[in-house]
C-alpha positions in Angstrom: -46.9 -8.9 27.3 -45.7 -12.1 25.7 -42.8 -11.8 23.9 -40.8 -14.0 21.6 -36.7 -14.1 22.5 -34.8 -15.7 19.5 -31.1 -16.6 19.4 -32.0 -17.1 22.4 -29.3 -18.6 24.9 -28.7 -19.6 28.7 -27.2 -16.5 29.0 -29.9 -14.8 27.6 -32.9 -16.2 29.6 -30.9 -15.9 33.1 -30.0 -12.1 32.7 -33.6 -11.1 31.0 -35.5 -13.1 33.6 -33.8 -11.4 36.6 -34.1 -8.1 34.9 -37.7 -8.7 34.9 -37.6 -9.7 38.9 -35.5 -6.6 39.7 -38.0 -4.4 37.3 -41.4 -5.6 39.5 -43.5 -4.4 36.4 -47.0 -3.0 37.0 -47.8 -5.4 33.7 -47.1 -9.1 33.2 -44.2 -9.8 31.4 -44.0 -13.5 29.4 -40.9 -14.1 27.5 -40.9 -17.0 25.3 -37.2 -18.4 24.5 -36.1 -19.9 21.4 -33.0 -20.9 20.4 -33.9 -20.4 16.8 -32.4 -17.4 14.5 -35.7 -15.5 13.1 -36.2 -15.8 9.5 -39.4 -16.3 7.0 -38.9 -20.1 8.8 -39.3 -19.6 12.3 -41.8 -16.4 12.3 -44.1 -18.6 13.0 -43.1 -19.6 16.6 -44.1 -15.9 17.5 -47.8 -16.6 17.1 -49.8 -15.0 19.9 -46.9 -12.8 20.7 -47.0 -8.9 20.6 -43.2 -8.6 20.6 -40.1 -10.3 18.9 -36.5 -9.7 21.3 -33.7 -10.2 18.3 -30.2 -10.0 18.2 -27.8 -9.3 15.5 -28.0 -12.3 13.1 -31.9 -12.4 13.4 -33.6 -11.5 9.9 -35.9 -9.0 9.9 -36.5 -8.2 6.3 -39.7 -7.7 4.4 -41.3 -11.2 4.3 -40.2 -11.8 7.8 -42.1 -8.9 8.8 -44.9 -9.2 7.0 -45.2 -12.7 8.8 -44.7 -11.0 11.8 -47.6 -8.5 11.4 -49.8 -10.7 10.2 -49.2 -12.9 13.2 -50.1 -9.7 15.6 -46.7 -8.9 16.2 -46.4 -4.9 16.8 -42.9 -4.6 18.7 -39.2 -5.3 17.7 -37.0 -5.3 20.4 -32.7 -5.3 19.9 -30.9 -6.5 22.2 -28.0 -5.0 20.6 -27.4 -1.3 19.1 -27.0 -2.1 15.0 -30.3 -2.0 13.1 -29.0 -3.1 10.0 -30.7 -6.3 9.9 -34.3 -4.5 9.7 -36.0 -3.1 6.8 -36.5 0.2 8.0 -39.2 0.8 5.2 -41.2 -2.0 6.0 -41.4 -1.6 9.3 -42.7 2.2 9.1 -44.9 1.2 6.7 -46.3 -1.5 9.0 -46.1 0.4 12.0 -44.0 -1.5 14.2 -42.6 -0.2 17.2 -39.1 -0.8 16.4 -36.2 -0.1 20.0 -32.4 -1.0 20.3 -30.5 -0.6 23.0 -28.0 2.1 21.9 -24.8 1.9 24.5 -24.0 -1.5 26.9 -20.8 -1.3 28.7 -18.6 0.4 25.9 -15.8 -0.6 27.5 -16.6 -4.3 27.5 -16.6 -4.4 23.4 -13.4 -1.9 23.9 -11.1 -4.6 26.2 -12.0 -7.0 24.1 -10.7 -4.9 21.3 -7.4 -4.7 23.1 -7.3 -8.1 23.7 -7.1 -9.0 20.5 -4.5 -6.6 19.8 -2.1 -8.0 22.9 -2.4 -11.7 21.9 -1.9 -11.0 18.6 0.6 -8.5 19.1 2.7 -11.0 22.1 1.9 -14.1 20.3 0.4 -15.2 23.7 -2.1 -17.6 21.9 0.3 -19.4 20.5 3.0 -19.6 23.7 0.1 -20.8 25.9 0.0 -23.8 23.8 3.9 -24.2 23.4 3.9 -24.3 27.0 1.7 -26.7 27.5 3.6 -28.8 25.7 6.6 -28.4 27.0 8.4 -26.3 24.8 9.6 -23.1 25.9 11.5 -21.4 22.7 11.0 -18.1 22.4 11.4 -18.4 18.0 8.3 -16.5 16.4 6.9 -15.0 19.6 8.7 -11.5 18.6 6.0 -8.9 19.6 6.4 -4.8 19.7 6.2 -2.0 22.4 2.8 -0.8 21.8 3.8 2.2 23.4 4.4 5.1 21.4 2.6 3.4 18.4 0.0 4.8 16.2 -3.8 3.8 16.8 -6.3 4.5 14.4 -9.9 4.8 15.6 -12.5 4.4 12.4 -16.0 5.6 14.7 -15.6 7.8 17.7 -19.2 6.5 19.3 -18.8 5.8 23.1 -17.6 2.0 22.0 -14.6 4.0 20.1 -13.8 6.6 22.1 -13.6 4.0 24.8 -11.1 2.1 23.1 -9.2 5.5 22.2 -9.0 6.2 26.0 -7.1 2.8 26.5 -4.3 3.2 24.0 -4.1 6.8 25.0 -3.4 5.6 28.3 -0.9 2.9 27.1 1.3 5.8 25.5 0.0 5.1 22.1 -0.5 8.4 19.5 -4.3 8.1 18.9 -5.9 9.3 15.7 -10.0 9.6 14.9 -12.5 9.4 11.8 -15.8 10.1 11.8 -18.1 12.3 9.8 -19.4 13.3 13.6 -16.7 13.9 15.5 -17.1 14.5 19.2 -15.5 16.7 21.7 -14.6 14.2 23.5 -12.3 12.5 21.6 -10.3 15.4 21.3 -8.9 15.2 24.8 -7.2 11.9 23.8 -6.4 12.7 20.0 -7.1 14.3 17.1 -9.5 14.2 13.9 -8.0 12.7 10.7 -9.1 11.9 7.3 -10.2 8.6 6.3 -7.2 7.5 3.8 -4.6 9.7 6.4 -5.2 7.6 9.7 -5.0 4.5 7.0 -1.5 5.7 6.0 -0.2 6.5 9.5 -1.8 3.9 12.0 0.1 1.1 13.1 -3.1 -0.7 14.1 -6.7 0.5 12.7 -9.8 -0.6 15.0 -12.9 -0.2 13.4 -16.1 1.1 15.7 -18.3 2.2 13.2 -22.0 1.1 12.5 -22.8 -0.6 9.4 -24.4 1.3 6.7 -24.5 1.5 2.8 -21.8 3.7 2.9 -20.0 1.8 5.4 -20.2 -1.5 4.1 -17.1 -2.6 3.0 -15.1 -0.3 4.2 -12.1 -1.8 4.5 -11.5 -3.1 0.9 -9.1 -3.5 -1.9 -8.2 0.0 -2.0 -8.4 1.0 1.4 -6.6 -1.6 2.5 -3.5 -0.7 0.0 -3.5 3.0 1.6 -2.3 1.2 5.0 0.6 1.0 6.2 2.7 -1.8 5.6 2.6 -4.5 8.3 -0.4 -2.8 10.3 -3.0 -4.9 12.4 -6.4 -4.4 11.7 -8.7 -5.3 14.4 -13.1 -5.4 13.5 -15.2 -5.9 16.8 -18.1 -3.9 15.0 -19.6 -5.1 11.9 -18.8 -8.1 9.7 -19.6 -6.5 6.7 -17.1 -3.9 7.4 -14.3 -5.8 6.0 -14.4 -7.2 2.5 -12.6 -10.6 3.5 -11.7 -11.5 0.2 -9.5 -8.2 0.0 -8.5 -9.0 3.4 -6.7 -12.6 2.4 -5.7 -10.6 -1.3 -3.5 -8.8 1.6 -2.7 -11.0 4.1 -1.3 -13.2 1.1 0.9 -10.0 -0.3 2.2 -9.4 3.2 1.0 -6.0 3.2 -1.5 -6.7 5.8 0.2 -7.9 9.1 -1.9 -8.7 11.6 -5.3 -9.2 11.4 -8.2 -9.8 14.6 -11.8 -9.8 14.1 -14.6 -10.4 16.4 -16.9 -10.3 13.9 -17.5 -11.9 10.1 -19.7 -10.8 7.0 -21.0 -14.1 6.4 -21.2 -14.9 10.6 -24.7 -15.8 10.9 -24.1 -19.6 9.8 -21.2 -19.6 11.8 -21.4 -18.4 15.4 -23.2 -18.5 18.5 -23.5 -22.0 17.4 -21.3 -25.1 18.0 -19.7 -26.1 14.8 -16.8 -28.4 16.4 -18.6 -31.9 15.1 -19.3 -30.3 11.1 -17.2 -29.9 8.0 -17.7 -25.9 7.8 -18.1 -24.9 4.0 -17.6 -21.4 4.5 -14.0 -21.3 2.0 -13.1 -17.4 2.9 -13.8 -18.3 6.5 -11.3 -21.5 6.5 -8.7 -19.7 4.8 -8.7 -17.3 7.0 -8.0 -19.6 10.0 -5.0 -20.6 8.1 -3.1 -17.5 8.7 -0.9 -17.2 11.9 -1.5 -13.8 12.2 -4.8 -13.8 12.2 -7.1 -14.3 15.1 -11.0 -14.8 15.5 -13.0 -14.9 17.9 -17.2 -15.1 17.9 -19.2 -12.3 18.5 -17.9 -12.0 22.2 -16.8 -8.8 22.6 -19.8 -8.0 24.2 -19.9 -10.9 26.6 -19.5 -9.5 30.3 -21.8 -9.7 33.2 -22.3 -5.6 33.2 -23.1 -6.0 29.6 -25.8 -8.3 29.5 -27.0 -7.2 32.7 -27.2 -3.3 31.2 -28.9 -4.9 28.0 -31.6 -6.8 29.8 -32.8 -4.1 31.7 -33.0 -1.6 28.8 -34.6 -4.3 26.7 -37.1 -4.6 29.4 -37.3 -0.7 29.9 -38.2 0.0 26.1 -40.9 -3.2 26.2 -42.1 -1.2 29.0 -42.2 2.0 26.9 -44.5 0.1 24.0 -46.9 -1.6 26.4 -47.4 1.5 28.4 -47.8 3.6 24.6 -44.8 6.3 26.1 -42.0 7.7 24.0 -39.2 5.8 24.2 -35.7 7.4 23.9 -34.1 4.4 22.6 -36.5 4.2 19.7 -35.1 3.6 16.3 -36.9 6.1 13.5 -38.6 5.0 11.4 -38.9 6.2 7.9 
């Protein structure tokens, strides 16, 4: 089964390629690595191949998989859990097999979530380089006990309710929105409406996929409903936040904190090397202005368990398509 991998990175090739030795498949398995981003551009280096493996800035709208079907393409493979990058329509209509891989280490994408909150929150970022440097003043390191603090979780998935179940053990008062709540989350907190978490959480971490009604969730008006001097914290979906509204209320001071692992306009930004370039992205360099904001790129995901548990799914839903068996992590198609 040759199979195109784009975005493809070291990382990537090491953990699929020894998920494929620990899987022994009863059918050949080729995976063809590109460090490319798929778009109507680079279709084309999928010729001969039955299956594309994509990640989260990979393009997959109509043109793109039209090329792709017309190149003998029949399987999409995510190596990640959001679809939003697919045109659902198209891709029932051409009758491509289309597979995510729906959970990978929750917790990894929820410490991550915490991190951000702690360096933010302790300044440690900015006393590891004071340090270095030799000076040791405390001045503008103030931080606050985040126990007994109010976290609001926006998507109570297993990514959220993990992250729930870490400030509920720090001491913090946890509230939830989602329009499908789970059971479980009640055993840590309780069930809130949209604008009330807003107006009661001292820090808001969003966990929710990105849909049309999600997109942009956090905007102008939301953002005015929170409370004054609250962190908000995005390891989910760029196009969660609406970063222009974001600066609007860093620059009022009504925002206070602000850590994102994720960016709307991301996919000329990160898992790339930048360091050498003049980065023309305006909203994204005046964010990196702030002091209270941090960014990191796409890593929340990033741990050995993670890629490990995403490789061998990936491999295990190829191996669904080639054998022509349901697969339980298919995505439906309209």
């Amino acid at each position: 089964m040759r199979t195109a991998v784009f975005s493809a990175r070291p990382y990537d090739r090491r953990f699929l390629e020894e998920a494929t030795q620990r899987a022994d498949a009863a059918w050949p398995v080729e995976f063809l690595y590109f460090d490319a981003t798929l778009d109507v551009h680079t279709a084309a280096l999928a010729q001969d191949c039955e299956a594309v493996c994509v990640f989260v800035n990979d393009r997959l709208d109509a043109p793109v998989l039209q090329a792709l079907h017309a190149l003998g393409v029949r399987a999409i493979l995510l190596r990640c859990a959001g679809f939003n990058n697919v045109d659902l329509a198209m891709a029932g209509q051409l009758g491509f097999f289309v597979a995510r891989v729906p959970a990978y280490s929750p917790e990894a994408v929820a410490e991550h979530a915490l991190a951000l909150v702690m360096t933010l929150n302790r300044h440690t970022h900015r006393a590891y380089n004071r340090v270095r440097e030799g000076n040791f003043m405390l001045d503008g390191l103030l931080g606050r006990t985040l126990y007994g603090t109010t976290v609001g979780i926006v998507g109570t998935g297993k990514i959220g309710l993990a992250t729930g179940r870490i400030f509920k053990g720090m001491g913090c008062t946890v509230l939830g929105h989602d329009p499908y709540p789970s059971s479980a989350f009640d055993a840590i907190g309780a069930y809130v409406a949209l604008d009330d978490l807003l107006a009661r959480a001292d820090i808001v971490s969003l966990h929710c996929p990105l849909t049309p009604d999600t997109h942009h969730l956090i905007n102008t008006t939301s953002l005015a409903r929170m409370k004054p001097g609250a962190m908000l914290v995005n390891t989910s979906r760029g196009g969660l936040v609406d970063t222009h509204a974001v600066i609007g209320a860093l620059k009022a001071r009504h925002l206070g904190h602000l850590a994102i692992d994720v960016y709307e306009q991301e996919s000329a930004l990160f898992f790339q090397d930048r360091s050498g370039e003049i980065i023309d992205d305006d909203a994204f360099q005046r964010l990196m202005t702030f002091p209270n904001v941090l960014v990191t790129g796409h890593q929340g995901f990033f741990t050995v368990e993670a890629l490990q548990e995403i490789s061998e799914i990936t491999l295990r839903n190829l191996g669904d398509f080639a054998a022509g068996r349901p697969c339980a992590n298919a995505v439906p198609l309209p």
